[in-house]
MMTF fields as JSON, N, C-alpha, C and O atoms, coordinates in Angstrom:
{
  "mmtfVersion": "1.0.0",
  "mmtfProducer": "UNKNOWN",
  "numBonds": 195,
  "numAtoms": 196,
  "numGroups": 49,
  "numChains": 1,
  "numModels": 1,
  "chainsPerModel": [1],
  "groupsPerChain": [49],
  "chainIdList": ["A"],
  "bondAtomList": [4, 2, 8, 6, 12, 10, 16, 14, 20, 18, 24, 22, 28, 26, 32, 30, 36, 34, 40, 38, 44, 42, 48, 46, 52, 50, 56, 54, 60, 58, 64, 62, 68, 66, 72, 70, 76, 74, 80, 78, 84, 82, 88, 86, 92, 90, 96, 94, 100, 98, 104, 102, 108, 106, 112, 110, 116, 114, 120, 118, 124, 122, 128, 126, 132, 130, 136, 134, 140, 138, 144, 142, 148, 146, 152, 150, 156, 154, 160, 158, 164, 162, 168, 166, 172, 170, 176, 174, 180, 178, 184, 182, 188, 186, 192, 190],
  "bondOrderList": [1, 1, 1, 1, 1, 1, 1, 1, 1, 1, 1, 1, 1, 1, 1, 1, 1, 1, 1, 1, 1, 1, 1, 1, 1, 1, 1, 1, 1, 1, 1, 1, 1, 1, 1, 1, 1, 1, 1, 1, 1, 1, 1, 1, 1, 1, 1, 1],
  "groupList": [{"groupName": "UNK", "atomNameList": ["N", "CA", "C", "O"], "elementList": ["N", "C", "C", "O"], "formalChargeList": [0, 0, 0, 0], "bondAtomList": [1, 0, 2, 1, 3, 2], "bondOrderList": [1, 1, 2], "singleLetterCode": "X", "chemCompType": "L-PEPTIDE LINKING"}],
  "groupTypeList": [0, 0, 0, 0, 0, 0, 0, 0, 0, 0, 0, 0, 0, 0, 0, 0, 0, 0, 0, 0, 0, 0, 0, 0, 0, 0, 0, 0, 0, 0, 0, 0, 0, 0, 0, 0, 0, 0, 0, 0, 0, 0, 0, 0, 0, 0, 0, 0, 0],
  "groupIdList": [1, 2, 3, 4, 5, 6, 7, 8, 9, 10, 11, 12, 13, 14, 15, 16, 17, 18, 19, 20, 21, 22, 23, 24, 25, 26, 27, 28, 29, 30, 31, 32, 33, 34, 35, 36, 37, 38, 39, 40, 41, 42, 43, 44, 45, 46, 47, 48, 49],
  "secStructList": [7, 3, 3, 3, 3, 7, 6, 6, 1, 1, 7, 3, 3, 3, 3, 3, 3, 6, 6, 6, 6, 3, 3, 3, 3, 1, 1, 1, 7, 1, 7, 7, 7, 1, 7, 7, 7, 7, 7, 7, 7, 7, 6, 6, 6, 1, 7, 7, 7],
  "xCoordList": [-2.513, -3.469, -2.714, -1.627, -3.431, -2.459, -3.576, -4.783, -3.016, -3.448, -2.686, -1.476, -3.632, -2.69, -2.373, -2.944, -1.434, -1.294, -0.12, 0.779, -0.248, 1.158, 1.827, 2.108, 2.224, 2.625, 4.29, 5.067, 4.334, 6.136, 5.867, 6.665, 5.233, 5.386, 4.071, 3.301, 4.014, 3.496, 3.005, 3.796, 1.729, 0.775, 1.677, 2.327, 1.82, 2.3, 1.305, 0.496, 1.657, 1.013, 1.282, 2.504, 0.631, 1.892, 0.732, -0.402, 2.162, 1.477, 1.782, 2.819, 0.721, 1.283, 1.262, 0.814, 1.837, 1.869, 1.562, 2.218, -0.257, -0.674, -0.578, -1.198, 0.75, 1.229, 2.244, 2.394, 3.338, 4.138, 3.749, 3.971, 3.196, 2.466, 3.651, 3.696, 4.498, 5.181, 4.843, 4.274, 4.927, 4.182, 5.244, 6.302, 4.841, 6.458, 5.948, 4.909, 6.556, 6.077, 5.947, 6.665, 5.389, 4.727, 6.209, 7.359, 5.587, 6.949, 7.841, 8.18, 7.934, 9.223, 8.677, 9.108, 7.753, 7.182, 5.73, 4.764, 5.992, 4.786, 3.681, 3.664, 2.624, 1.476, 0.567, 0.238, 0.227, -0.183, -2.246, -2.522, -3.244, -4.583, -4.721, -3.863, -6.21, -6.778, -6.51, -6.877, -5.946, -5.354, -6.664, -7.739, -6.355, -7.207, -7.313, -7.824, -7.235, -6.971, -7.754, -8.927, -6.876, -7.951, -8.335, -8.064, -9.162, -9.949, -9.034, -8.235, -8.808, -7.938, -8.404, -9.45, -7.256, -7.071, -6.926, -6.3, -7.577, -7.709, -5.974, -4.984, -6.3, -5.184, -4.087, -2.875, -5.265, -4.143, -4.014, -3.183, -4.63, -3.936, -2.449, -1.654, -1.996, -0.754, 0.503, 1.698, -0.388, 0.559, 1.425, 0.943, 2.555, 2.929, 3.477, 4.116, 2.823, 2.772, 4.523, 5.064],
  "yCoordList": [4.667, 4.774, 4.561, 5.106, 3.583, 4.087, 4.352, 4.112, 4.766, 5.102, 5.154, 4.95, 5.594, 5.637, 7.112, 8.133, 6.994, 8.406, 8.26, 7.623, 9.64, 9.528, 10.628, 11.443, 10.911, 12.097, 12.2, 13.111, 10.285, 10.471, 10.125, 9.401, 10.434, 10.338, 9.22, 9.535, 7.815, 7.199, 6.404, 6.282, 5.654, 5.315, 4.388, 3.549, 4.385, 3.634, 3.802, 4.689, 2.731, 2.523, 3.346, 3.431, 4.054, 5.014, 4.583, 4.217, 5.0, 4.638, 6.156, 6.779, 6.684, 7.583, 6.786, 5.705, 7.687, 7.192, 8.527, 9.56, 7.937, 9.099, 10.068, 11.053, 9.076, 10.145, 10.757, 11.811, 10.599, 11.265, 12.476, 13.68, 11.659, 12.483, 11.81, 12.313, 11.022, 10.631, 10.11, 9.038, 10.4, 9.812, 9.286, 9.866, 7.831, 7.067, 6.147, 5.682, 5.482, 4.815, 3.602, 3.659, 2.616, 1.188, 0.491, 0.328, 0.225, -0.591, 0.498, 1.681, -0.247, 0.601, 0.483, 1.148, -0.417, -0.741, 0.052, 0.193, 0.517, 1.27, 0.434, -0.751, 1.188, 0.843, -0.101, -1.256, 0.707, 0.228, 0.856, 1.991, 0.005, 0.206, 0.782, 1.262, 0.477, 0.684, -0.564, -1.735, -0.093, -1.245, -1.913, -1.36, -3.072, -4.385, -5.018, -5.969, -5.333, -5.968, -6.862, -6.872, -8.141, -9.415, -9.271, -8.262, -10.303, -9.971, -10.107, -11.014, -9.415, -9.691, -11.14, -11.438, -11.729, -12.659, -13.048, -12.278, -14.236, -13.671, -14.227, -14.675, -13.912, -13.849, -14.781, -14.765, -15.821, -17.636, -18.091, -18.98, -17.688, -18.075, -17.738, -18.583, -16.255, -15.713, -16.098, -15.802, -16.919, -17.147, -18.653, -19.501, -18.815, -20.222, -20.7, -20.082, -22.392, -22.898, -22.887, -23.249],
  "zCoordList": [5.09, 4.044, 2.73, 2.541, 1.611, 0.334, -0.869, -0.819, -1.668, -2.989, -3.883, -3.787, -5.443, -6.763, -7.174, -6.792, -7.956, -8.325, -8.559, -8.01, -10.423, -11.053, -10.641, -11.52, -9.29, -9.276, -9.825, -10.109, -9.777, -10.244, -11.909, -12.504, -12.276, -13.979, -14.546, -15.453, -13.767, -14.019, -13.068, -12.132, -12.909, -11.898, -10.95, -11.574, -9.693, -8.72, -7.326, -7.055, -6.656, -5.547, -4.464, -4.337, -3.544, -2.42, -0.815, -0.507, -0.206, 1.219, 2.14, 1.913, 3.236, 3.813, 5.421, 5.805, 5.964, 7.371, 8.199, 8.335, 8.936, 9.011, 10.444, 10.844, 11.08, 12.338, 11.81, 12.427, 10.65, 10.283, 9.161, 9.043, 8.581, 7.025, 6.308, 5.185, 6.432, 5.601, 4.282, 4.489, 2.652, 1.837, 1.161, 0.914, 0.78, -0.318, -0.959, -0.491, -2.412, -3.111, -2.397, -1.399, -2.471, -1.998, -2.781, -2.372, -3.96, -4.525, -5.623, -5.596, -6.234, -7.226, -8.873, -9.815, -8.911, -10.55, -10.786, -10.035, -12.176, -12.493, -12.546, -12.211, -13.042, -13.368, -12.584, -12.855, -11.5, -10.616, -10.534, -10.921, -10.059, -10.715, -8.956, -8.215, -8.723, -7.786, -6.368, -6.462, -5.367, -4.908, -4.326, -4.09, -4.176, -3.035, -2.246, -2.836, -1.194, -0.077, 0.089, -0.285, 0.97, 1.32, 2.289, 2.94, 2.764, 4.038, 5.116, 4.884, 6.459, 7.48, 8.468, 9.044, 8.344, 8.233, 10.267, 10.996, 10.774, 12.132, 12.72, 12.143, 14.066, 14.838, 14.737, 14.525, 15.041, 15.084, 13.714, 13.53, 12.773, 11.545, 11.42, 11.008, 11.846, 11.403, 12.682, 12.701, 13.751, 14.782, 14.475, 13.724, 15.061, 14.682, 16.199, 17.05, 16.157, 17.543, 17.677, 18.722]
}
């Protein structure tokens, strides 16, 4: 799961991992909004012959 939140001073992206509960920043640069995702993209697109 991720979300925003300044809990380190200023807005960044964070991801948890929700069999660990592990929670950590996404990247390393501030100012990060409401994240977005593209549409998932199907199988054989991401495969290579």
């Amino acid at each position: 799961m991720a979300f925003v939140s300044d809990r380190s001073g200023y807005r960044q992206l964070w991801i948890i991992d929700l069999e660990t509960g592990r929670i950590r920043p996404l990247l390393q640069k501030s100012g990060a909004r409401l994240p977005a995702w593209s549409p998932r993209l199907p199988e054989t697109a991401s495969s290579t012959p």
